[in-house]
C-alpha positions as CSV (number, residue, x, y, z in Angstrom):
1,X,3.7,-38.5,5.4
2,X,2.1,-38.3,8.7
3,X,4.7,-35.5,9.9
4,X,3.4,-33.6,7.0
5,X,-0.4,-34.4,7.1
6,X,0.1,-33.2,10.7
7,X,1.8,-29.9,10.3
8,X,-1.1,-28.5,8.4
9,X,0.0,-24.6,7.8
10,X,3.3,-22.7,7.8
11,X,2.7,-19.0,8.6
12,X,6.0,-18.0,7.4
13,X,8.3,-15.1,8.5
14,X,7.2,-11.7,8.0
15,X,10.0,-9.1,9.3
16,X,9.4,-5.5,11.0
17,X,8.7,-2.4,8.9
18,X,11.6,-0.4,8.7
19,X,10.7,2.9,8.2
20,X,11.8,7.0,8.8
21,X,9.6,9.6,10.3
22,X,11.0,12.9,9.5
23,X,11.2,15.4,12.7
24,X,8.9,18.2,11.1
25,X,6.2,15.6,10.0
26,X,4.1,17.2,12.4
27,X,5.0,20.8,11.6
28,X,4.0,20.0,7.7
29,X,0.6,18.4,8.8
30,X,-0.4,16.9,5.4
31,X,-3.8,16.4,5.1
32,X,-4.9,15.9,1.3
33,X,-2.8,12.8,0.1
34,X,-2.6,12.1,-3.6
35,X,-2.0,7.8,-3.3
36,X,-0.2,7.6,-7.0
37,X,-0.2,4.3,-9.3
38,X,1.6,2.0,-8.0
39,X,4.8,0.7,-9.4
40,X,5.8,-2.9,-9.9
41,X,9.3,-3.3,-10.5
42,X,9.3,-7.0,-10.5
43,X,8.6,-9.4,-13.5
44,X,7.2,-12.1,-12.4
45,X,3.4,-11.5,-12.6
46,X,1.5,-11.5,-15.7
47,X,0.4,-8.3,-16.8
48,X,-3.1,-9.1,-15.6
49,X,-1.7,-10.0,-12.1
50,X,0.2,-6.8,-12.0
51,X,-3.3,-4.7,-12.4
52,X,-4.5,-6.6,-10.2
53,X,-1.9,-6.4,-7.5
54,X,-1.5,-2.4,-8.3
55,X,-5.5,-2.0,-7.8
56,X,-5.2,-3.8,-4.2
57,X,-2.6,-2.3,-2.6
58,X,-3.9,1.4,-4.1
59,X,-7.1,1.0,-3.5
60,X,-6.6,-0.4,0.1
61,X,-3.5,2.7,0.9
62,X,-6.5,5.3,0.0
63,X,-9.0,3.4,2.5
64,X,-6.6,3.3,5.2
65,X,-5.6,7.0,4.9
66,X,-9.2,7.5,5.1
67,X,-9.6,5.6,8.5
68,X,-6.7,7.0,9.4
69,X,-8.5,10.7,9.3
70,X,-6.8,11.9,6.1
71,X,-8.1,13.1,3.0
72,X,-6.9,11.3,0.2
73,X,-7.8,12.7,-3.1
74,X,-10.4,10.6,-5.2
75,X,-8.5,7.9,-7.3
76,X,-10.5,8.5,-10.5
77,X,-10.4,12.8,-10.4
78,X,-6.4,11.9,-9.6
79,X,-6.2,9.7,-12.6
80,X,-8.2,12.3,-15.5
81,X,-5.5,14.7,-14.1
82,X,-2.7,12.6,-14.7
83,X,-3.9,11.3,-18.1
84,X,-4.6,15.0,-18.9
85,X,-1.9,16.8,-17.7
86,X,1.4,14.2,-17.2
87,X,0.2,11.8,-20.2
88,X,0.0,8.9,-17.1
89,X,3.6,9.8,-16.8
90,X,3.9,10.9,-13.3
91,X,7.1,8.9,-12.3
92,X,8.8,12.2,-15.0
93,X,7.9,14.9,-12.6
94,X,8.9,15.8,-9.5
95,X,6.9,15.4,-5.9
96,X,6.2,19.0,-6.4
97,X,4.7,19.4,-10.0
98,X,2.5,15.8,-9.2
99,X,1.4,17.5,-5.8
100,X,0.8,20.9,-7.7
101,X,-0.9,19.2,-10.5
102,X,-3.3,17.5,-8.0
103,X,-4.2,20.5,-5.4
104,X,-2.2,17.9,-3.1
105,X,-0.7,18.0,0.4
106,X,1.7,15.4,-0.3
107,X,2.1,12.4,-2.9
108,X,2.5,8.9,-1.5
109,X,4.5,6.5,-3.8
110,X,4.1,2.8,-3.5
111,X,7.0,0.4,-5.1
112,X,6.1,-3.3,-5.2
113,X,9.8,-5.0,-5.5
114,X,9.1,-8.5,-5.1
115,X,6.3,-11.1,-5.7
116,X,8.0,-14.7,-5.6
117,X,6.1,-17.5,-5.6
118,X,7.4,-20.8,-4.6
119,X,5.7,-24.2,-5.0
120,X,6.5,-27.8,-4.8
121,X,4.1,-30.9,-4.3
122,X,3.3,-30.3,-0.8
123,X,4.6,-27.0,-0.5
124,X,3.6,-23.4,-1.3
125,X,5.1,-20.0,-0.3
126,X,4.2,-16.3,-1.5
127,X,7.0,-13.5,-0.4
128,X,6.0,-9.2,-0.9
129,X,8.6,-7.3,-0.8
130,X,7.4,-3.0,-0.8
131,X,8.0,-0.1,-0.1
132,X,6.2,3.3,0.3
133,X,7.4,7.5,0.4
134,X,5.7,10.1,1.2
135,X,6.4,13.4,-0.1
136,X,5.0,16.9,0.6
137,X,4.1,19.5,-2.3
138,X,7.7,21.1,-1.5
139,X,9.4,18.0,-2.1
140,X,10.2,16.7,1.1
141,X,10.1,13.2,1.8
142,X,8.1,13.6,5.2
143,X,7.7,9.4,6.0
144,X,9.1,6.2,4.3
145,X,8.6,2.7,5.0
146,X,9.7,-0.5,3.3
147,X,8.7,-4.0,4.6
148,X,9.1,-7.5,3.4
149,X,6.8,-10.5,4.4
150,X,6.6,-14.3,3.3
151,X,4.0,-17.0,4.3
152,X,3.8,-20.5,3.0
153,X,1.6,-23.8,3.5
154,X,2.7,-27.8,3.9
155,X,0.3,-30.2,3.3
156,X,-1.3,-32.9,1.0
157,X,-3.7,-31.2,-1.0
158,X,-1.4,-29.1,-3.4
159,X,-4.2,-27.2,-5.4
160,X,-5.7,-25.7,-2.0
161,X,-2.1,-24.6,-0.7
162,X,-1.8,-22.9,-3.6
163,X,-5.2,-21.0,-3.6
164,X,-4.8,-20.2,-0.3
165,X,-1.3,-18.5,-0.6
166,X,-0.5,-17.7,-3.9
167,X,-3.6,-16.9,-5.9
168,X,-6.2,-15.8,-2.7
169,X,-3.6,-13.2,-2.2
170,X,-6.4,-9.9,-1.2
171,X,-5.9,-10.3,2.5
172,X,-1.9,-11.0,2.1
173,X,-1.8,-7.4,0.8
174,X,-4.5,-5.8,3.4
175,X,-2.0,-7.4,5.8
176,X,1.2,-5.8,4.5
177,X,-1.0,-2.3,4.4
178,X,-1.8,-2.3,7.6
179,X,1.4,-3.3,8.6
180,X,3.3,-0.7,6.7
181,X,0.5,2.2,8.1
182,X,0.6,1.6,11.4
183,X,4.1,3.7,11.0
184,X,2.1,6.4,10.1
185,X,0.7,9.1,12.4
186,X,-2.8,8.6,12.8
187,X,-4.0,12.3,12.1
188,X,-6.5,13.6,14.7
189,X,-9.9,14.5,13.7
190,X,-10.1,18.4,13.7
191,X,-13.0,20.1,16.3
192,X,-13.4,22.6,13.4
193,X,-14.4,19.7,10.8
194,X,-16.8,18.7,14.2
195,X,-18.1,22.1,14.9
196,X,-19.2,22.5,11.3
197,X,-21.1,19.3,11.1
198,X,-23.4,19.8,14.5
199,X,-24.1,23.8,13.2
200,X,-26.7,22.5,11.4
201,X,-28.2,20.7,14.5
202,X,-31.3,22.5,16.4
């Protein structure tokens, strides 16, 4: 009991992001980013959970493209087009038609594969498994990345392991994101977009 009272937290294992950069990524310069709905393709979370988990990791994506010097479009004009024009069923078309449909650049898919929970007395563990593709409006896949991360907690007091990995899980997923984007090219702010904003200046 005292070897586990004393080994507090586990951090757990998180591997490296695998990921491809395609050669003309430059050369296609995307700028306008359409971050689509994610997909979760595994069971395990409660419906609730899943909305929940889609809302993070979508809603996060669009922020970081946005530090990141991008321009991702708006989530809620992207959703009234896809409700309008695709009946929500954007996984039917192609990169193109979504990008076309959305005055888009490119269209980033997210997939959320895995969400498995493990808990004992004394032990509690929380593994995301993702990946994301982008695609510009001609259809090219331009960048993907897929990563896979677990942490877990040992300890005494079961209920807080399990709040603190399993259900306080907001800053597990800002973690992965910003794992996963710093793959991405970090887009450079243009002296144009500069030049415009100081015209105005005396």
């Amino acid at each position: 009991m005292a070897l586990v009272a004393a080994v507090a937290a586990l951090t757990g294992c998180a591997s490296s992001v695998n990921y491809t950069l395609e050669p003309g990524y430059g050369k296609a310069s995307p700028v306008k980013i359409a971050v689509l709905p994610v997909i979760i393709s595994r069971k395990d979370p409660g419906a609730s959970e899943n909305q929940d988990i889609g809302r993070l990791f979508r809603g996060m994506s669009f922020e970081r493209l946005r530090q990141m010097n991008y321009r991702p479009v708006p989530l809620e004009e992207m959703d009234g087009r896809l409700n309008k024009q695709a009946d929500g069923r954007f996984m039917d078309k192609t990169p193109q038609e979504v990008a076309r449909m959305l005055d888009a650049d490119a269209v980033l898919y997210i997939r959320i594969a895995g969400w498995d929970k493990g808990k004992l007395p004394a032990y509690a563990s929380l593994k995301v498994e993702g990946s994301y593709e982008l695609y510009s409006s001609d259809g090219r896949r331009l960048w993907n990345a897929s990563y896979s991360t677990k942490e877990a907690d040992l300890g005494l007091d079961g209920k807080t392991m399990e709040l603190g990995v399993i259900k306080a899980y907001e800053p597990r997923i800002q973690r992965f994101v910003d794992a996963v984007f710093s793959t991405l090219p970090q887009r450079e702010a243009q002296q144009q977009e500069e030049k415009t904003f100081y015209q105005w200046l005396p």
